[in-house]
PLY file of the C-alpha trace (Angstrom):
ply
format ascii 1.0
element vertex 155
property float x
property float y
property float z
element edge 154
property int vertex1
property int vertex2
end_header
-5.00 13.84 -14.99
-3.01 13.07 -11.34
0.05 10.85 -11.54
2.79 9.94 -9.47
5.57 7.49 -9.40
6.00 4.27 -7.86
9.23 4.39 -4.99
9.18 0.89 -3.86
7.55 -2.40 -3.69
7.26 -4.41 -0.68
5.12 -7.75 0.15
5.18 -9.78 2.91
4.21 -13.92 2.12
2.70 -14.45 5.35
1.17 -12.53 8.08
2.68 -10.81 10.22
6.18 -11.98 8.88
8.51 -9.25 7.29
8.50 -7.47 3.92
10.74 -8.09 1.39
11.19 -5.95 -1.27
11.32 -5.88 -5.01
12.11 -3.79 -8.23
8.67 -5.54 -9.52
5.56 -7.57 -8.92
2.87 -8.99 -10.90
-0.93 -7.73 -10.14
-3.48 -10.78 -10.68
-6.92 -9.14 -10.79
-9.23 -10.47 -7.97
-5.99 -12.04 -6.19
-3.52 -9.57 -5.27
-0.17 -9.32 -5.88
1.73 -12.97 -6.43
3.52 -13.93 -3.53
1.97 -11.28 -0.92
0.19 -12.96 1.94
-3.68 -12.01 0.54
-2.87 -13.33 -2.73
-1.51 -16.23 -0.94
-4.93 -15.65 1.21
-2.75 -15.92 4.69
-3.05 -12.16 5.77
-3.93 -11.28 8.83
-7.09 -9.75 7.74
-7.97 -12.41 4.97
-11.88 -13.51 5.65
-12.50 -10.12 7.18
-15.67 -8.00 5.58
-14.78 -5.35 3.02
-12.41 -5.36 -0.10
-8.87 -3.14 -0.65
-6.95 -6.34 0.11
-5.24 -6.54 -3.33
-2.70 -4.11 -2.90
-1.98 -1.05 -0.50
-0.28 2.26 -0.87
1.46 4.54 1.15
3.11 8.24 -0.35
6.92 9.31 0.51
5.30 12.37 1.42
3.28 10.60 4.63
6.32 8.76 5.83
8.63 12.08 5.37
5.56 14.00 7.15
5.12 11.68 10.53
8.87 11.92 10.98
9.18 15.67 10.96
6.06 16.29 13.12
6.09 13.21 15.91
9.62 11.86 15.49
8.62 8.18 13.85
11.25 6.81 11.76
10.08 3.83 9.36
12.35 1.93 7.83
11.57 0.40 4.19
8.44 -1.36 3.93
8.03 -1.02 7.88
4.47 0.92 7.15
3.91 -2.23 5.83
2.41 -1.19 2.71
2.76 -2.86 -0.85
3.50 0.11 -3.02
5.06 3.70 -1.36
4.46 6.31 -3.95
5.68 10.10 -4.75
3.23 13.20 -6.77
-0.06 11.94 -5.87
-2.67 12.19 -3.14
-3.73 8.75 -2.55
-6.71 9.61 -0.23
-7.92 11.21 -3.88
-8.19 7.93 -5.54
-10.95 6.60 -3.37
-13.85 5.30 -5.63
-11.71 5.65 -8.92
-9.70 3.60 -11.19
-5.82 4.05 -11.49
-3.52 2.53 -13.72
0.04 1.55 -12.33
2.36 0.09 -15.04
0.76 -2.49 -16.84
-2.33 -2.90 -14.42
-5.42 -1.39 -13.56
-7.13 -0.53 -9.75
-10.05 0.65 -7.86
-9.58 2.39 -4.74
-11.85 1.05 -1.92
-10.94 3.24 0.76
-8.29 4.64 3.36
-5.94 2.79 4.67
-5.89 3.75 8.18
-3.36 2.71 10.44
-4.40 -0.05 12.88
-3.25 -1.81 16.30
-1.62 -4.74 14.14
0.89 -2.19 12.35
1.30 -0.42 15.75
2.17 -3.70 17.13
4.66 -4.86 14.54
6.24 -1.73 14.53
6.76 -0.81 18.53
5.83 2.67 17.72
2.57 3.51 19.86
2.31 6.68 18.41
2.23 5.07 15.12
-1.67 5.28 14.99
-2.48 9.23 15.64
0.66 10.19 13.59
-1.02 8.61 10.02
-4.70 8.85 10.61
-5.94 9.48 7.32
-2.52 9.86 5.63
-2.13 5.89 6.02
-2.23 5.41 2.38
-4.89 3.68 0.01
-6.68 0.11 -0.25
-7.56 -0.72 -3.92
-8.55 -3.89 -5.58
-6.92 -5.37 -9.02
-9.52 -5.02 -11.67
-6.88 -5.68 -14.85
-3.82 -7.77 -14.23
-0.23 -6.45 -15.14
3.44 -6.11 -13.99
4.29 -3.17 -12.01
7.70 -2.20 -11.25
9.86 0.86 -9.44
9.86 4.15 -11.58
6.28 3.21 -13.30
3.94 6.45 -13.43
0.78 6.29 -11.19
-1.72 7.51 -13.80
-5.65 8.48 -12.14
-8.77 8.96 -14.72
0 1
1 2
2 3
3 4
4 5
5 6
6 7
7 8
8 9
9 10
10 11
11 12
12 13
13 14
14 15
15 16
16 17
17 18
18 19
19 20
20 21
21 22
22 23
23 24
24 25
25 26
26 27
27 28
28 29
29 30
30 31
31 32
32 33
33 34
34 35
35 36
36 37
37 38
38 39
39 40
40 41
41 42
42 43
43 44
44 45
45 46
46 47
47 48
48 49
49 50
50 51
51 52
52 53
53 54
54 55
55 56
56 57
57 58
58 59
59 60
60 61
61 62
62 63
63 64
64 65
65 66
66 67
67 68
68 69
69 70
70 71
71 72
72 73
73 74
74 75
75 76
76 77
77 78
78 79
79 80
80 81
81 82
82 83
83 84
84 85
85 86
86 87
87 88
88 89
89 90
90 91
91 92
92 93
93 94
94 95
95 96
96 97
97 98
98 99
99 100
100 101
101 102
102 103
103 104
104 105
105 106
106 107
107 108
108 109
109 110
110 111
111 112
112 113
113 114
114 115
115 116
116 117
117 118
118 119
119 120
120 121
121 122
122 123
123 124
124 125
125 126
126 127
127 128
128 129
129 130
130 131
131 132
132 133
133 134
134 135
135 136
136 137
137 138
138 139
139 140
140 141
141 142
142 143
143 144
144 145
145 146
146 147
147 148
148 149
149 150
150 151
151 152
152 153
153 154
């Protein structure tokens, strides 16, 4: 069975408006995480076809990747993703259920990098540099507290 660990935890309360971080969070299933803009339904993509809005991950191993090979630098949280993981290959969690701490997931699909995050960021270059390594989508199917350190755990 895959795991992984859980680096950080960011979540931003409104769109567009910067993330703040934390050591942990609690996953409401069919909301999102408490006190992230889609739980709080103000994202930027909230009323837009297609589910993965819960939560979003991004691995170390992406971020480390884009600035070795094109020179991006992201600070914390910049990627703009809820959870940044280590050990596992998100894009492998597509269509299955995960377990993060106390919680349980489904992964949707990709999450590809899009204009919005290249505009937030300043970084045109943003958008080749993590096509298909731009982390996971996943909805909240059993609600839990996840923190920093808790093991990623696929099926």
């Amino acid at each position: 069975m895959p795991s992984g660990t859980v680096e950080a935890i960011h979540i931003a309360p409104e769109a567009a408006s910067a993330v703040e971080p934390r050591d942990s969070v609690q996953a409401v299933a069919g909301r999102g995480l408490r006190g992230d803009r889609y739980f709080q339904e103000a994202g930027t993509f909230t009323g837009v076809e297609g589910g993965g809005r819960h939560l979003t991950l991004i691995e170390t191993e992406a971020v480390v990747a884009i600035q070795r090979e094109a020179g991006i630098e992201l600070e914390p949280g910049e990627h703009r993703r809820n959870l940044t993981t280590s050990g596992i290959a998100l894009n492998h969690l597509v269509d299955r259920e995960f377990s993060i701490g106390e919680a349980r997931f489904m992964g949707i699909r990709l999450c590809e990098p899009c204009t919005h995050l290249q505009s937030l960021t300043g970084k045109d270059e943003i958008i080749s540099a993590l096509l298909h390594r731009g982390g996971l989508r996943a909805d909240i199917v059993e609600s839990g507290t996840i923190g920093v350190g808790d093991r990623i755990r696929a099926d």
